[in-house]
N, C-alpha and C positions, 0 to 999 in steps of 0.2 A: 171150145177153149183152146188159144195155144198154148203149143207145147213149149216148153222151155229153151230146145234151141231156137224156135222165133223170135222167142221175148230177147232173146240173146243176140240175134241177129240186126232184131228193132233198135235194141240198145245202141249198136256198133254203127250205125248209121249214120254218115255226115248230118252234124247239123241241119244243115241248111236242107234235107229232105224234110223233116218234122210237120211242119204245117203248111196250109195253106196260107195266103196273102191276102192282107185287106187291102182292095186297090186303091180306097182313098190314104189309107194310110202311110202302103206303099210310093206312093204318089208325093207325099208330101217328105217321105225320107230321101228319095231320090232329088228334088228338089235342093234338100241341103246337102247333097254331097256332091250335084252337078255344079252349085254356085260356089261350094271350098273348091273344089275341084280348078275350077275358071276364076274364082277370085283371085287364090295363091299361086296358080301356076305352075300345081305341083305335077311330078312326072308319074308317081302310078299310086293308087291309092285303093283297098277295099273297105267296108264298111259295111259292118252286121248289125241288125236290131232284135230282141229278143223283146216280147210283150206276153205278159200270161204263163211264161216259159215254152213258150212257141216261138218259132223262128219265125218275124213279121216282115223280114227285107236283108235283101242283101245286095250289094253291087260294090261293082268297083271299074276304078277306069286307068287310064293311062297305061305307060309301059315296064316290064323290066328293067328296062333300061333306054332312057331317052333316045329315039333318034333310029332304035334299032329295029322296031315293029312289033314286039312280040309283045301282048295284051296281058295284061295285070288281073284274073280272076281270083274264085274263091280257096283255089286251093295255089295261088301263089305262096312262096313262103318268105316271112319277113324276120326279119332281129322285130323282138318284143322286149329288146332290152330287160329295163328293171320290174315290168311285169313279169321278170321269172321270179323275184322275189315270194310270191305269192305263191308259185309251185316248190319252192323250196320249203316253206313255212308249211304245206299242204305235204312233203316227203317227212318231214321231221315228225309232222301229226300224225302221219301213218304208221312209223315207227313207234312212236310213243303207246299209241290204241295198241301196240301187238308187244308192249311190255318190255322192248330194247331200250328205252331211255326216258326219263322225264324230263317237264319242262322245269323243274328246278333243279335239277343236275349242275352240280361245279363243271363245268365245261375241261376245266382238268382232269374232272373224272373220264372222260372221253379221248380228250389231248393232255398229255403229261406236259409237251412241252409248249405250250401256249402260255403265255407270257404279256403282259401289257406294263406301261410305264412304273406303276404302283404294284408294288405287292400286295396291298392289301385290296385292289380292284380285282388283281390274278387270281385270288383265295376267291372270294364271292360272285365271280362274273359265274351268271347262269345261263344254260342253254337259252331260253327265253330273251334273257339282255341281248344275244345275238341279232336279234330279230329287229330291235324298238328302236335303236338309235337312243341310245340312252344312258352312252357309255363314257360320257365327258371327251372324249374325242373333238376337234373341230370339223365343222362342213366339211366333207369330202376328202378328211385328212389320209393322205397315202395312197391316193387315187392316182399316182405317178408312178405307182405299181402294176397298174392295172389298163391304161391309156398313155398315151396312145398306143393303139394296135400296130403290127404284132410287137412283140418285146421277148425278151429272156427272164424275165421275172417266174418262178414256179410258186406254188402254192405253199411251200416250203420255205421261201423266201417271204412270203408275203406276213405268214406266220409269224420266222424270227424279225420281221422287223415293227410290229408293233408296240413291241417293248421299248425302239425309241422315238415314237410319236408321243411328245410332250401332248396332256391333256391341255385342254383349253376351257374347260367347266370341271364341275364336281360331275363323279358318277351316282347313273338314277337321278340329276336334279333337272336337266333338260333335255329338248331337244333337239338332235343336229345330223342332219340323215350322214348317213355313210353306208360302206360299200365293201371293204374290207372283211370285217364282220360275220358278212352274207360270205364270203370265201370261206371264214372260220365254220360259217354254220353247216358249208355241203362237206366239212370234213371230216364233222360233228357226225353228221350222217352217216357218210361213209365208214365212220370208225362205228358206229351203233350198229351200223344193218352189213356191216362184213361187207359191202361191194363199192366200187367206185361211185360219184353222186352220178355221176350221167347213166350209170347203169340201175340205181334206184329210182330217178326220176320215169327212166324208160315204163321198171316193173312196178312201179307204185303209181304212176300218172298216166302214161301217153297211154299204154298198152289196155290196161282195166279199164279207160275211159273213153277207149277207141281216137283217140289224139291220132290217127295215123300217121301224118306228114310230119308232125313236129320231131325236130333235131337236139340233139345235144351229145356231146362227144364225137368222135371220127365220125367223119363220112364222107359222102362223096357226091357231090353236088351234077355230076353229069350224070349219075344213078338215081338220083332222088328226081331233076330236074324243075323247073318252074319256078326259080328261085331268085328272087329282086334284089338288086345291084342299087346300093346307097348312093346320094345323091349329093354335090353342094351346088352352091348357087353362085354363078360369076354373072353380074346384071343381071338380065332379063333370060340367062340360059342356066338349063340343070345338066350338068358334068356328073356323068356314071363315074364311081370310083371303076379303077381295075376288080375282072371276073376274079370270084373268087379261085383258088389253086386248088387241083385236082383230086387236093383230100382236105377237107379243113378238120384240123386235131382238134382236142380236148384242148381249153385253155384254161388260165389260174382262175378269171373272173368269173365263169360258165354260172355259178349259183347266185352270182350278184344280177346277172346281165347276158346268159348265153345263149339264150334257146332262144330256136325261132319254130313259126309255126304259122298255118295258113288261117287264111277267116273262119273256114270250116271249124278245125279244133278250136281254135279260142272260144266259137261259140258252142260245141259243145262242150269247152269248161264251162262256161256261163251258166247252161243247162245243170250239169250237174251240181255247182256253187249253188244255184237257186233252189234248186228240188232235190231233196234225198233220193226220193222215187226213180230219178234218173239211174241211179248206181247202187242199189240197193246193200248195206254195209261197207259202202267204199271206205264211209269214215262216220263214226256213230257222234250221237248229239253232242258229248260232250267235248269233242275234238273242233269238231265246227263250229261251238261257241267261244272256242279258244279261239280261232283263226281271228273273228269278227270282233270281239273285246277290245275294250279300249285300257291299252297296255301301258301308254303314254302318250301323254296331254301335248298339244299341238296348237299355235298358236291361231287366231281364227284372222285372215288377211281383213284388208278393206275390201277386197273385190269381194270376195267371196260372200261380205256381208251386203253388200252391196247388189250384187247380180243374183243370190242364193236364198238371202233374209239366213244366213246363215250362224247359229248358236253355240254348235260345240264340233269340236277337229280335234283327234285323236288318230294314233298309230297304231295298229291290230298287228299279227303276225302277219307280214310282208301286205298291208293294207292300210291306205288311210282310209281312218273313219268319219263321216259329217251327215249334216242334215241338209236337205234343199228343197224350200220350201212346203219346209215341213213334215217329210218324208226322210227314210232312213238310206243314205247315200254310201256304197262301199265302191271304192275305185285305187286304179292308181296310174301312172304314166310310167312313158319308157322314152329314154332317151339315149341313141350313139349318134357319130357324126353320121349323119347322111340315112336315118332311120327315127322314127316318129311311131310311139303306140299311144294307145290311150283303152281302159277299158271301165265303166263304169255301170254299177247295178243298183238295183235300187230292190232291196231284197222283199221289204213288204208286199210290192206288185209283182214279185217274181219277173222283172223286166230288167233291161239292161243293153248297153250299146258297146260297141270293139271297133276304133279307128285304127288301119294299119296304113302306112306313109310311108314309101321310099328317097324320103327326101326333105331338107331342111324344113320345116315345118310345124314351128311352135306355135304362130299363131293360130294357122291354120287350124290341126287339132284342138283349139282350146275352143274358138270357134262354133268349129264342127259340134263337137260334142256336145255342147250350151245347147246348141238348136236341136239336137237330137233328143234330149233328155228333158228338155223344156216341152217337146211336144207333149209329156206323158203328165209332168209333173204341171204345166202353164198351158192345155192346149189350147189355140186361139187366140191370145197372148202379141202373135206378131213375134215372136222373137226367133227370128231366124237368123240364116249365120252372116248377113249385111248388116243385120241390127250387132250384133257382138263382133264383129270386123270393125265397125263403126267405134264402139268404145274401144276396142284393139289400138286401135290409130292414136285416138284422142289421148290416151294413155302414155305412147310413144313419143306421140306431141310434147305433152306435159314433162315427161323425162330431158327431153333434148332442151324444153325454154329451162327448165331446173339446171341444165349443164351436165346433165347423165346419157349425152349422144356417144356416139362413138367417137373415140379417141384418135386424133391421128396421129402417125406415128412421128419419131423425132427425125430432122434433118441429122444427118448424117455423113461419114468416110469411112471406111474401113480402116477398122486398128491393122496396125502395120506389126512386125514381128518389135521390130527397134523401137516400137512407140510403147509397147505395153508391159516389155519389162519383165520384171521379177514375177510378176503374178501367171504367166505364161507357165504350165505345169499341168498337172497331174493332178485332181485335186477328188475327195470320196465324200461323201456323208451318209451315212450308219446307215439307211436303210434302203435309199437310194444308188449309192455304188460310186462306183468312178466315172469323173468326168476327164475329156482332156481339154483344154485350154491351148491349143496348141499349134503352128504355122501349119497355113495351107499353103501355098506358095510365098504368095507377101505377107497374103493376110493372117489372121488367129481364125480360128474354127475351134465353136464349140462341139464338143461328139461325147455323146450318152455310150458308157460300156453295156450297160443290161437292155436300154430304151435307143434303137437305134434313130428313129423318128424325131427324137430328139437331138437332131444336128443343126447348126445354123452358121452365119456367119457373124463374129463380133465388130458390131459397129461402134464408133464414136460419134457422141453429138456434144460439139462444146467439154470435150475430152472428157464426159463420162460416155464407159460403156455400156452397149446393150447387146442382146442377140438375136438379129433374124431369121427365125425359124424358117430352115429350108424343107424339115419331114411334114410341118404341120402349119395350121393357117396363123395367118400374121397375126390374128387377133390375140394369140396368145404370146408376143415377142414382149422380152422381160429386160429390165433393169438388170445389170452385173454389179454386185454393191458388194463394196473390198473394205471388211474394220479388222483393227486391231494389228499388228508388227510383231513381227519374229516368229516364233513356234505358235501366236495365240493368230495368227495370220485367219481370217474368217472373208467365206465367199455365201453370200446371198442373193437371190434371186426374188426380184418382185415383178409382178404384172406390171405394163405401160398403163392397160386399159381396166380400171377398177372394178369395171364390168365385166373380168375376164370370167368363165365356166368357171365351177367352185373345182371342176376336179384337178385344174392347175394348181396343186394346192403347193404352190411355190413357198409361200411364207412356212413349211416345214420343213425347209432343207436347210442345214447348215453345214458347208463343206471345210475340211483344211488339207492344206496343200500336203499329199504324199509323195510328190515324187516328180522328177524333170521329163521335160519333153523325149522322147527318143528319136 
């Protein structure tokens, strides 16, 4: 028999030692991640398969960082974005199982001073409602808190300013993801379990579940090393953002969107999510039947019905729920500029796949993942990731002949100091902050007090203004829209491209003019 430190040792074991490989099987995973890989063009990429709850494949390819040589393996580490949400929702349930907090707790019980538009939302909002998206908020309302990276916004900030996000539905009547929230929830935590969230994630997640590499709070990236540099795409080339700085801090967003982590741990989360056996009492039945619950009802796409034969879509604590063909589907995505997750399980087979991507890469991932998860659920099928690149296209097709391509931007001159007048100032909105409106030599320059990223230059086209984002890409450059005279003086900002990211959530700022230029 072993002894107990073995069993403990087995335990702590990268994933990816656990099993042997079936080489046809292997054979045909590698297949789909050589042809994403060469289809998109993408710069580094790994990719784990979990079948049985055995590690059936893993690879990855490309670089760090384009250009620069150093190979993309399993224990790279990547932003897993809003796949942290799932580890947050899994710190909260470990908490709860040891008696610090329930899931219907008034969230004031935890934060006195948390606050939302409604007082009568502030009274009733439960830990739980943190989780679901289900808070009458709009898409990604207040996500100008959080993005672009870095910023001066604290969690403290992010807090008092949800009391001025006008809802946009009823609460508990639908759904509409957000991100904010998820900030609310790791503080929720932090205030139940006595420690900061990145030091409960550590002792509640990485540590007991042997996550080795995975990050969250201070550290130090030439200590940790092996760590992939996001990507965007100018034509046919992938552009490394700048190396990360020599300590990267704790940030506000960290329990929306912070953690990164290499293919190893992700797939030993996977293991443990699929099999208790993995972690014996990590988190008892009824906590994990929380995680997976369908908390709130989720609209079910065409695609999905389409490519899935797909019935019901539901949001779990930091999980969407579905079915694909005919099987019980638990997954979710992650998305920052120039980073791509994707992780999906299919719990009744104890199987499951983790795409990690340093680099633009939406379709790619979506893709990927179809041909991966179709092998288990369609095998034989033919649906590989040329067959769903194929509908990718056709899709995009169909958008651009509908008039949904991208946007170009308006001709233009640069507003001049003398041209723009009285609106040139100083201008705040409540939860956003100050903005200045104000001469750069001839011209006006827009510049964010808390969001420095958000700097541009103000343009004229046909004497209305806009702003060319200099911190960030063009796709998000806005409208400047001036109503109303005197003290009731109002500055709004809209997206050019209607297709802009939801977390430009422009249409929630409303600013007035505080004060003159200096």
């Amino acid at each position: 028999m072993p002894t107990k430190r073995l069993l403990l040792c087995l335990l702590l074991l990268p994933a990816a030692a656990h099993a042997a490989v079936d080489d046809d099987g292997a054979a045909r995973y590698q297949q789909a991640l050589d042809a994403a890989y060469a289809h998109y063009r993408l710069p580094g990429i790994a990719v784990g398969v979990i079948e049985d709850g055995k590690v059936a494949y893993t690879g990855a390819r490309g670089e760090l960082a384009a250009g620069e040589g150093v190979p993309v393996d399993a224990d790279t580490l990547f932003k897993i974005a809003s796949n942290t949400k799932a580890m947050t929702a899994a710190v909260l349930a470990r908490l709860v199982q040891a008696g610090k907090l329930r899931w219907d707790d008034p969230v004031t019980r935890h934060l006195p001073q948390f606050r939302m538009h409604d007082p009568w939302v502030t009274a009733h909002m439960q830990v739980r409602d943190l989780l679901i998206h289900n808070s009458g908020l709009g898409l990604g309302a207040g996500d100008l808190m959080l993005w672009p990276e870095p910023n001066h916004f604290s969690r403290e900030d992010i807090i008092a300013g949800l009391a001025h996000l006008k809802p946009a539905g009823s609460f508990r009547a639908d759904y509409a993801y957000d991100n904010l929230l998820y900030v609310v929830a790791g503080e929720v935590a932090a205030a139940a379990g006595g420690k900061p969230y990145a030091q409960l994630l550590r002792e509640e997640i990485f540590e007991p579940l042997g996550m080795a590499r995975c990050q969250a709070g201070p550290w130090s990236p030439a200590a940790v090393g092996n760590v992939a540099r996001p990507h965007r795409r100018e034509a046919a080339r992938n552009i490394p953002a700048a190396a990360d700085p020599a300590r990267v801090d704790d940030f506000p967003s960290m329990a929306a969107g912070g953690v990164r982590c290499s293919l190893n741990d992700m797939l030993r989360w996977m293991q443990v999510l699929l099999d208790p056996q993995q972690a014996p009492g990590w988190l008892d039945a009824t906590q994990r039947r929380a995680l997976w619950t369908a908390h709130m009802s989720m609209p079910v796409g065409q695609r999905q019905r389409d490519w899935d034969n797909t019935h019901f879509h539901a949001y779990g604590y930091g999980w969407r729920l579905s079915d694909m063909d005919g099987q019980w589907k638990v997954a979710h995505t992650g998305t920052l500029s120039g980073m791509y997750s994707s992780l999906a399980l299919l719990p009744d087979r104890r199987s499951g796949a983790v795409i990690l991507i340093n680099g633009e890469a939406e379709d790619a991932r979506t893709a990927l993942m179809q041909a991966l998860l179709k092998q288990q659920t369609r095998p034989g099928a033919g649906l590989d990731v040329a067959y769903y690149a194929g509908l990718l296209e056709r899709e995009a097709a169909q958008r651009r002949a509908g008039g949904h391509g991208p946007v170009p931007l308006p001709q233009g001159v640069p507003a001049t100091v003398a041209g723009f007048g009285a609106d040139a100032g100083v201008w705040a909105d409540p939860w956003f902050g100050r903005v200045a409106l104000c001469p750069a030599g001839d011209d006006i320059a827009f510049a964010s007090e808390k969001s420095p990223a958000m700097h541009g230059r103000v343009m004229l086209a046909d004497g209305r203004p806009w702003v060319r984002w200099q911190g960030i890409g063009e796709d998000a450059d806005a409208w400047l829209e001036f109503t109303g005279d005197g003290p009731r003086r109002r500055l709004h900002l809209r997206a050019i491209d209607p297709d802009i990211d939801f977390s430009y959530d422009f249409q929630d700022l409303e600013f007035s003019r505080v004060g003159d230029c200096r």
